[in-house]
N, C-alpha and C positions, 0 to 999 in steps of 0.2 A: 150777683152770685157770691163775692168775694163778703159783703154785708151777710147776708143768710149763712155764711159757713161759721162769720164770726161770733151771730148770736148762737148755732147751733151750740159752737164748740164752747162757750162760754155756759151756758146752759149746764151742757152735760158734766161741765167743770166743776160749779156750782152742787149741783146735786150728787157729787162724786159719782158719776154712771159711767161705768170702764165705755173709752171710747177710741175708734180707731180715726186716722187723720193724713190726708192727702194732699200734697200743696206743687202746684207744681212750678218750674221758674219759673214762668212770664206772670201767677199768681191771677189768672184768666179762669180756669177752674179747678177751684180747691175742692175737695169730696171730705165728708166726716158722716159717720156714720158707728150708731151703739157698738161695743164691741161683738154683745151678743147678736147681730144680726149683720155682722160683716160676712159671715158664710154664706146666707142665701143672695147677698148682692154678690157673690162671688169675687169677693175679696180674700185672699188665704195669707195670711203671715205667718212670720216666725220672728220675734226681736230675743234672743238671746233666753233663747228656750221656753217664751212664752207663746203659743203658737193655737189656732183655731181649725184643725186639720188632721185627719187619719196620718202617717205614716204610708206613702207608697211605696213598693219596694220595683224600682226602675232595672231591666235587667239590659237594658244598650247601652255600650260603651258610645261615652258621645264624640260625633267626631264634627266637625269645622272647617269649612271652607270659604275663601272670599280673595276678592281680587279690591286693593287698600283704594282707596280714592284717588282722582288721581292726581299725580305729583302736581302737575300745573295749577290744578286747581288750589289744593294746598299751600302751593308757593304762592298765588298771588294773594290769599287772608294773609299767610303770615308778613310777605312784604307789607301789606299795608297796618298791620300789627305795629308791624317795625317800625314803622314811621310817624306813629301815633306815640311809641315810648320813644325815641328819638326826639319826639316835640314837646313828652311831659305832659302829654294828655293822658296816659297809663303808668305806672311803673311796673306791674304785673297783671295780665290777663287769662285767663284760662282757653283755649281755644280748642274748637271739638268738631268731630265729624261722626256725622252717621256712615258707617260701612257696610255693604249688603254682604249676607254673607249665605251660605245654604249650610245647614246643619240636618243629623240624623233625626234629633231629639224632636217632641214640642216644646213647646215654652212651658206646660206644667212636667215634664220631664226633668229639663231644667231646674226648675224650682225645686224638685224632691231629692235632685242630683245634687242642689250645692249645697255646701258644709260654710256656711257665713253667718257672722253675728246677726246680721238683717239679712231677710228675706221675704221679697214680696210678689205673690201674682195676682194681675188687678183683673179682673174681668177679660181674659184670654186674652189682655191687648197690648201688655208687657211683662215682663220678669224682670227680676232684679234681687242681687246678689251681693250686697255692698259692705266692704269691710268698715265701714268710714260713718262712727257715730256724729252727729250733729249736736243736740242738747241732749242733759237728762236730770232730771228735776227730784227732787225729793225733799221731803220739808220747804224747807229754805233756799236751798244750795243748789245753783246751777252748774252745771261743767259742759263743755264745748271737749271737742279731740280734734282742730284742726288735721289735716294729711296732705302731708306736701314732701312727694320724691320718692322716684322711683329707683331699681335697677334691678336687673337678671338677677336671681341669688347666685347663680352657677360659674358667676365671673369668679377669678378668683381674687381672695379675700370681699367680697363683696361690700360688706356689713360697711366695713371699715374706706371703701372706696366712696359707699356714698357718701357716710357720715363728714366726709373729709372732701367732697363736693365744695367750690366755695358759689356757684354757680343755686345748685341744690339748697345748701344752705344760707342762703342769701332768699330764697323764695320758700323757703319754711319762715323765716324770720318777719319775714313780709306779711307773711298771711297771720301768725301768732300774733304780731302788731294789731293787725286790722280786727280779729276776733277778740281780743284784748280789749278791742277801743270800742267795738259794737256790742258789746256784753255791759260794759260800763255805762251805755246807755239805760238800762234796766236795774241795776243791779251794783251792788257797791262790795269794796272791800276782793277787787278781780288782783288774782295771783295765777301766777303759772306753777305749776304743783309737779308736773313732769316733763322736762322739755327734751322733745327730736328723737323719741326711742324708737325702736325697730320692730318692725313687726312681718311675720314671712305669711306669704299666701302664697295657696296652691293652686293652680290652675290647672289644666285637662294635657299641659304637653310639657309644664316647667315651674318653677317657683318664681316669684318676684321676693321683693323685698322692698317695702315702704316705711316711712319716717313720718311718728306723730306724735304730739304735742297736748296734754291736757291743761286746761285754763277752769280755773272755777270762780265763781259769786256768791253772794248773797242777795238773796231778794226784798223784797219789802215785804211785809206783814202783809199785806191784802194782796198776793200780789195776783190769785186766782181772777180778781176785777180784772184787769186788762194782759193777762197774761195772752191771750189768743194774738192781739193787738202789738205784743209788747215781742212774738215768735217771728210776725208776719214782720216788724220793722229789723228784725234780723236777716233777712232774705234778701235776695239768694246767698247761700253759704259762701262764705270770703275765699276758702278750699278751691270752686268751681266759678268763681267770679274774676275778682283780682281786687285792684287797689291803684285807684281811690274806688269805690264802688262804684257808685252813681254812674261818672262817667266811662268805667269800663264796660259795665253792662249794656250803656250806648253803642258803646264801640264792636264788643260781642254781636249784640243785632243785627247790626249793620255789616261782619264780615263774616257772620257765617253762614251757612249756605240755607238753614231751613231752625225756624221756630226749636227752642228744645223740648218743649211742652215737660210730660213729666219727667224727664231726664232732667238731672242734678237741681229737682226740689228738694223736699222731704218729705218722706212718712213719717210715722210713731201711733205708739198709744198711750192713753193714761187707763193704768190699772183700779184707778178708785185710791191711790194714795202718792203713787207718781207717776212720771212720764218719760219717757224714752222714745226719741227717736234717731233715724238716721239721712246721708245724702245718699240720694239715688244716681248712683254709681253703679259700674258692670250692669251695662241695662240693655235688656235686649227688645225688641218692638215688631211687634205686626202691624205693616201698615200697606195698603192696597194688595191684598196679594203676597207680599214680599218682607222680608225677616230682616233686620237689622241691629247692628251693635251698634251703636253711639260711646263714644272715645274720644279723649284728648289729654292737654295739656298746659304747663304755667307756659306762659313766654314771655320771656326778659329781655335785656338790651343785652344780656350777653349770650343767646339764645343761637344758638348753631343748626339749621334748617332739617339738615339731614338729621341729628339728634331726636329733633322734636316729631319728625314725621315718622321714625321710627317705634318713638314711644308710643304716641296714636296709633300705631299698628302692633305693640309688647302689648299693649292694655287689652287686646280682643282675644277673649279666648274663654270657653266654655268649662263649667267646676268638673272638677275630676272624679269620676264614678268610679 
């Protein structure tokens, strides 16, 4: 499957045919598809105002409900987290749970509800809301917006509490590193252009406050040849992974409770002159029957339990209508 996605999307690259593009982590099954006929496969986007879809006008106030995972379970990933950076088989890992939750909305509810740079509903079997660009291409020039760190906005002085995180910024710098180093694999002449700004999102009951990072490239002259090739050996995004790669994403598989499928791939499209996507983040899923958020977080050697399990539980929460 992973081969058929590569010639599709390479193809439609080629022939500059605006096309849409779905990858998800495990990279098991990736979806692409013309951009004109992502509507009847019931695909619907929106990347930063470029979008394939009427306008609904949603009149319920969305409301959210869920009982967090539970703590034991949590504690025992993260203990074994812990002892994995403790042995220098990770320095930072991302670690995530799906949480059921009961909500008013549907999932295309949702999608019309939220106000986010990406937005995607795939075939009524997820939504996704994600402040958090991945690449975005144009001519020559790559750029990446790693996101790494959170907090309440409502604390007070917030901005300035996370910014002054050394915990926080220790795992932004981490991930900037790693995107830095996994961009220079394609791509020459990698600068960091804006580092650790802040950025506020709104949510359905409060505002956060996250801290990101732009890094850009230059490409090579041909580089539409092996550009599909060249996205895929960037995955999973360093944001939603950790560092070293390789062996974190081992380490992920093995302590989290269920496959992430399309949760913290990415989408994007190419419009016929560039390309823009994002990581699939604030994601929500139908699966047997049942609705769920998917959430987490970095975790560090100096990574405080109750901290991090609270964050998995700050991060769920439906866009504010």
């Amino acid at each position: 499957m992973l081969k058929e996605f590569e010639t599709q999307f390479t193809q439609f690259l080629k022939e500059e045919e605006p096309f849409f593009f779905l990858v998800d982590f495990e990279k098991e099954n990736p979806f692409v598809c013309k951009m004109k006929e992502a509507h009847s496969e019931g695909v619907f986007f929106n990347i930063k105002g470029i979008k394939n879809y009427e306008e609904k006008k949603v009149s319920v106030i969305p409301k959210l409900s869920f009982l967090p995972i539970d703590k034991a379970i949590y504690t025992k990933s993260f203990e074994a987290v812990k002892e994995h950076l403790e042995r220098g088989n990770t320095y930072l890992l991302n670690l995530t749970f799906p949480t059921e939750i009961e909500m008013n909305a549907s999932l295309e509810d949702v999608f019309h509800l939220s106000d986010a740079p990406y937005k995607l509903l795939f075939k009524n079997q997820f939504v996704l809301f994600s402040p958090e660009s991945f690449v975005q291409i144009q001519e020559r020039t790559i750029s990446t917006f790693p996101m790494k760190g959170t907090i309440d906005a409502a604390l007070k002085n917030a901005s300035h509490v996370l910014l002054s995180n050394k915990k926080e910024e220790w795992e932004h710098n981490t991930i900037v590193d790693l995107m830095r180093n996994d961009l220079s694999m394609i791509a020459t002449d990698i600068k960091v252009e804006n580092y650790r700004y802040v950025e506020r999102i709104k949510t359905h009951h409060s505002e956060i406050l996250q801290t990101s990072s732009k890094i850009s490239g230059r490409l090579k002259k041909d580089f539409r040849n092996t550009l599909c090739q060249d996205l895929l050996s960037l995955l999973p995004a360093g944001s939603v992974s950790g560092a070293p790669k390789q062996k974190t994403v081992e380490i992920i598989q093995a302590n989290e409770i269920t496959n992430r499928g399309y949760y913290t791939g990415i989408f994007g499209i190419y419009d016929g002159e560039k390309l823009d996507s994002a990581v699939n983040i604030r994601f929500i899923e139908r699966d047997n029957g049942k609705t769920y958020f998917r959430s987490g977080g970095g975790i560090t050697t100096n990574s405080v339990l109750e901290d991090e399990y609270n964050e998995l539980i700050q991060k769920i929460y439906l866009p504010k209508g």
